[in-house]
N, C-alpha and C positions, 0 to 999 in steps of 0.2 A: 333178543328184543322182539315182541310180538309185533305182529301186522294189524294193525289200530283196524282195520276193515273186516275182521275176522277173531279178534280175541279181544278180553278183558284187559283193559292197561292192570299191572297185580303190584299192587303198593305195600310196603312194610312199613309201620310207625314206629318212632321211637318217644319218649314220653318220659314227664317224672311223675303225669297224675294218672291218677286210674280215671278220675270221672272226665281230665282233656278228650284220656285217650278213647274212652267211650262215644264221648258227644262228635271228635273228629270221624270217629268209625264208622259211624251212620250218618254223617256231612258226606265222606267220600260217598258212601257206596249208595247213595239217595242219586248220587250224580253217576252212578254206572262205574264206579270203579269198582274193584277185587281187592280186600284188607286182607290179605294172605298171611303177615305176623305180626305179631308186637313185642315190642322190647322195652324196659323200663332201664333208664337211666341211672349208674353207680351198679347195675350187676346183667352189662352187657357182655354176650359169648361174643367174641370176632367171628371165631371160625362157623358159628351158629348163623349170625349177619349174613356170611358170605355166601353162604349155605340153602339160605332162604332164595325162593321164587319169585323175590320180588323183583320189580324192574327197575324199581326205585325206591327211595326213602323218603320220608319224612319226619323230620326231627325237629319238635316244640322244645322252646330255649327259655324254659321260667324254671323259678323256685330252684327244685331239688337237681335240674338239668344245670342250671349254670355252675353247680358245684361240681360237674363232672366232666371240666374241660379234659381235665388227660384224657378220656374215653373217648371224649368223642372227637380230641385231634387224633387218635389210632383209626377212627372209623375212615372219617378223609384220606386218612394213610393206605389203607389194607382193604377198601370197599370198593369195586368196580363200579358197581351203578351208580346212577345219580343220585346226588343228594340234595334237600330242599330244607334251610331250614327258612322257618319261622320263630320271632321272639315274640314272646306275649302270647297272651290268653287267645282260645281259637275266637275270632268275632261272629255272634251271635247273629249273622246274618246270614241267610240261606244263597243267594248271592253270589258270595266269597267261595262256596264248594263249586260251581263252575270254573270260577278263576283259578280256583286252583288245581281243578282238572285241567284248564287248558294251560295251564304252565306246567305241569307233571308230562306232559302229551311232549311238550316244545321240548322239554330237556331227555326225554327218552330219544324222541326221533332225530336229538345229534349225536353226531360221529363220541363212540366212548373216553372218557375222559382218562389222561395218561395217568400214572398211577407210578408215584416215585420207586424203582425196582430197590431204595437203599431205605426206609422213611426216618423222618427225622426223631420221632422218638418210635422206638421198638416195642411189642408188649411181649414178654416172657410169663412165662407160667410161676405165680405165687404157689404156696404150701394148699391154698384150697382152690386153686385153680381161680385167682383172681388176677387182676393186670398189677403190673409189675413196673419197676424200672431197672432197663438192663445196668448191668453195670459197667459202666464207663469205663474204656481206658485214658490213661493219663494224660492230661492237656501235653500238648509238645511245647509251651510257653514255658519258659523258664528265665532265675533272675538276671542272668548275665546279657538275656534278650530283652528284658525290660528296661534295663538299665541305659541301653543303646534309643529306647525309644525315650523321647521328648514329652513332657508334660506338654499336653492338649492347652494350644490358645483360642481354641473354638471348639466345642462340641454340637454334637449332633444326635437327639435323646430320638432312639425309638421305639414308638408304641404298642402293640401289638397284643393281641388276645385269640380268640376261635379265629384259628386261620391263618396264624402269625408265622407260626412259624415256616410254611410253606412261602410265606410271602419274603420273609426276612430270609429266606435261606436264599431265593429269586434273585433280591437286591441287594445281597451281596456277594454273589455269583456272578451279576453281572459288572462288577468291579473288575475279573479277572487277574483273582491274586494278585489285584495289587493295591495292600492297606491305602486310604485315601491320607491327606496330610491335615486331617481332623480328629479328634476323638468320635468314639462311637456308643452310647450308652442306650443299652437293650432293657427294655423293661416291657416282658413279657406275661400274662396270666400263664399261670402253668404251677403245677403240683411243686411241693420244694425238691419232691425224690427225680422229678427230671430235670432239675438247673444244672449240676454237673454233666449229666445228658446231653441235654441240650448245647452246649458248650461246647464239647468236644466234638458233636456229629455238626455243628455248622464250621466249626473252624477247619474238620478235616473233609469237608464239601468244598467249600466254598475258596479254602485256602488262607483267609483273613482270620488275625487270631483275634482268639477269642477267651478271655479268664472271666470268673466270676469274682465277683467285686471283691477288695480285700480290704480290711481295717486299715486306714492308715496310708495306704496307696494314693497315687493320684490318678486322675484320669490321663491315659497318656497317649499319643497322638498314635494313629496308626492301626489301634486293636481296640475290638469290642469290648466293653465290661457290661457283663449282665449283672443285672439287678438280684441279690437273693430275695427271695420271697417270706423268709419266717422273720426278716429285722430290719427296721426302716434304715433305706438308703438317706443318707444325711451327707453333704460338703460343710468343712470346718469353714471359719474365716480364711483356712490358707489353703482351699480347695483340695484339703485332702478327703478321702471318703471316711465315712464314721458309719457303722452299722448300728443303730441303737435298739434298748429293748423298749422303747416308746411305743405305743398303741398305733398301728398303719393308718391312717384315714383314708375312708371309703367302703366297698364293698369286696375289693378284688383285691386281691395279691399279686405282683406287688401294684400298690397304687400309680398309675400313670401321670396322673396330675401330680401327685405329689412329689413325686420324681422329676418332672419337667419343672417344675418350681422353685425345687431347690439347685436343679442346674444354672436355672435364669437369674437363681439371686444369687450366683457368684459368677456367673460367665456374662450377664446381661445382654448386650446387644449379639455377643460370638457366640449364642445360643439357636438353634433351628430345630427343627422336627420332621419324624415322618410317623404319619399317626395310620396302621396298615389295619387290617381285617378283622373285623372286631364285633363281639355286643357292646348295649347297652353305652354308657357316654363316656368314660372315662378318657383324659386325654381331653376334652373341649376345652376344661377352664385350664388345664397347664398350656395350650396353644396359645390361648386369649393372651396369658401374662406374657409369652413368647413375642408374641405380635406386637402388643404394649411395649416392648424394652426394645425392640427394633429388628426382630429376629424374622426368621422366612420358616412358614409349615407348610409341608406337604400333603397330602392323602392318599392314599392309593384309593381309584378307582371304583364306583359302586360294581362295575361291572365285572370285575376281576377279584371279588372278593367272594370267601365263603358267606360271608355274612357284615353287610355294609352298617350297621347300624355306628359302629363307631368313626367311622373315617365323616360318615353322613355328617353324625353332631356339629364334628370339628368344622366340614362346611357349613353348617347352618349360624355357626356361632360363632366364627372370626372369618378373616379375610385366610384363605388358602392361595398357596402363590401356584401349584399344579396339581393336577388332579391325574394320575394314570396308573398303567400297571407297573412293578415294583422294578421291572430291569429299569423303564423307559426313567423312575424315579431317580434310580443309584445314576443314572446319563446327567439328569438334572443339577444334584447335588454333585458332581464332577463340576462342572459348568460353574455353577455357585463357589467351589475352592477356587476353580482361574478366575474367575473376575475379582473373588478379594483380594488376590496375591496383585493381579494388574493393579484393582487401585492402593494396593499397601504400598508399591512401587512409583 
């Protein structure tokens, strides 16, 4: 880490445009910073990232960068320095390149940020040396264990995009192996080649199992069911799950709202949320219908997030019953099963 009294703060960009990353280049270095590399989003080197001189990052979250969530949850994963992003176009205000030095300044001069020694998705070397998804070993859930768990009389859908899965792996780690006596349904942005991934490295983290959704299944109390990303998550009338080949609504895979919605129109009011570290809004309007039928959403934190803009929405656009970082959340939703059990009693 340089001595701010004596060196160049030396910044790396990451980008999907060529003319952002231009106009940000000469915004930083107008304000005395050092543009030491750049990287273009969908054909990032890790070990190239790591490699680089920079003290810090900076990664612009539009266009051709939102398609490149697997990438750049590996960067979070496998990057020591800090990272900054920004969503949207850089503002055309000269202004803004001081603020942004002096938030590039505040996040180098704290203590280094930990850096998970296991991460939740891995990147292995493809045929042309592109990222990968490792290959999974087998869920340790099996039928004879599912059979023993209880179809879910409340669920609890959560949301999650850049950033999620560090958070969701968080708050459900701080459950302490021990399934809660709700459903748990994950509907994360994320490539389709990491959903078995993903699945297996939070179940064998965290200790909570974990499957990805199955035809037919119901939601059942105890264990996560992730959302697949290439077939719309659907509940029949007798709350079984349905994967169809219907068109997703929205931008993102899988859709968040649409997933909350269709929880809420079979679970109604035993519906809740935790809408974690996100772009863009997805999750607002499935909160809203959440809230309308009588249900409790959470947030995680602006301050605890890679990037707040989704947890933000969901505050600006319903009523949120807490707002914190993702253990203090899994404490809350604890809290929320004993009192419905008190007053079922």
């Amino acid at each position: 880490m340089p001595d701010q009294g004596e060196t160049e703060l030396r910044v790396g960009l990451i980008t999907g445009q060529e003319r952002q990353e231009r106009y940000l280049r000469e915004l930083l270095e107008a304000n005395g910073l050092n543009v030491v590399t750049g990287f273009q989003t969908g054909a990032i080197d890790i070990e190239a990232v790591r490699a680089s001189p920079a003290d810090a990052l900076v990664i612009l979250i539009n266009g051709e960068a939102e398609q490149a969530i697997d990438e750049l949850e590996l960067l979070i994963e496998e990057v020591e320095v800090p990272l900054l992003f920004h969503e949207g176009a850089v503002p055309r205000d000269p202004g803004w390149g001081g603020k942004l030095r002096a938030k590039l300044e505040r996040l180098v001069r704290r203590e280094p940020r930990q850096v998970s020694a296991e991460p939740v998705l891995k990147p292995v070397a493809g045929d042309a040396g592109t990222m990968a998804a490792a290959t999974p070993a087998p869920l340790q859930i099996v039928a004879s264990q599912e059979q023993r768990r209880p179809r879910a009389v409340a669920v609890w859908v959560l949301g999650a995009s850049l950033g999620g899965p560090q958070a969701v792996r968080a708050f459900l780690a701080a459950l302490d192996g021990k399934p809660p006596s709700v459903g748990l349904v994950l509907a994360q942005h994320i490539g389709d080649a990491f959903v078995p991934l993903l699945a297996e490295q939070l179940q064998r983290m965290t200790g909570i199992p974990v499957a990805v959704a199955r035809e037919g299944s119901p939601i059942l109390t105890g264990q996560v069911t992730l959302v697949p990303v290439d077939r719309r998550f659907t509940l029949t009338d007798q709350g079984l799950i349905a994967l169809t080949g219907e068109v997703i609504p929205g931008t993102y895979r899988p859709c968040i709202d649409d997933v909350m919605e269709q929880v809420v129109g079979y679970y109604k009011h035993s519906t809740c949320a935790v809408v974690f570290s996100g772009m863009g809004d997805d999750g607002s309007r499935g909160a809203g219908a959440i809230v309308r039928a009588g249900g409790t959403v959470f947030a995680q934190s602006a301050d605890t997030c890679v990037i707040s803009s989704m947890p933000d929405a969901v505050r600006r656009s319903t009523t949120v019953g807490e707002s914190a970082a993702p253990e203090a959340l899994a404490r809350r939703m604890l809290d929320w099963i004993a009192d419905r059990r008190q007053s079922d009693n």
